[in-house]
N, C-alpha and C positions, 0 to 999 in steps of 0.2 A: 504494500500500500504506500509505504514510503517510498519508494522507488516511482510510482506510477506518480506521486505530488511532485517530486522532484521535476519531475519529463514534464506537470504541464507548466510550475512556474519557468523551467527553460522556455515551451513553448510559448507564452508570452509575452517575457524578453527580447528571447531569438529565436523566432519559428524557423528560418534555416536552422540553423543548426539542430534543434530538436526533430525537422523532419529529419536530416543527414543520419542522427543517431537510431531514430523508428527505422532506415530503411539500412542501417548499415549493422544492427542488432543480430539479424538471423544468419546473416554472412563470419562475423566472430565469434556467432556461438556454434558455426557449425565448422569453424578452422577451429576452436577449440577442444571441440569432441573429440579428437582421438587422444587428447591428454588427459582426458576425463577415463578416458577407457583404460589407458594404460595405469593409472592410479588405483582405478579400480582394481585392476589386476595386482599390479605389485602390493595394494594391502593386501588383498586374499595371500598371496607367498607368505609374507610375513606375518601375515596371522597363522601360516600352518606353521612354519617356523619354529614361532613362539610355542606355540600347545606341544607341536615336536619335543622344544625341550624341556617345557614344564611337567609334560607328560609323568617323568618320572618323580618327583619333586608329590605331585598331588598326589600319583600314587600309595608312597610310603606316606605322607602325613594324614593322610584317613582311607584307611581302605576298605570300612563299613558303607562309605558313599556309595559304591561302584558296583 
């Protein structure tokens, strides 16, 4: 919502500019996507990682949970 008030006090001020930003929005968010993807991924790695080596760790300190 604060994003959307922000875009109309731009628009305005500076309607160029604010249309520039509404029509250049889908274009940097869709050059952006593949760093979203890969983010995505290397968390998951390192969340198996992690449990990899916590694995043992939980094990021995409760082993009534499991």
């Amino acid at each position: 919502m604060l994003a959307f008030l922000l875009w109309c006090i731009l628009f305005v001020f500076c309607w160029p500019l604010a249309i520039l930003a509404l029509v250049a929005y889908p274009f940097v968010w869709l050059l952006l996507l593949p760093f979203r993807i890969l983010g995505v991924a290397v968390d998951g790695v390192l969340e198996i990682i992690y449990l990899a080596i916590t694995l043992p760790l939980r094990l021995l300190s409760a082993p009534s949970r499991i």
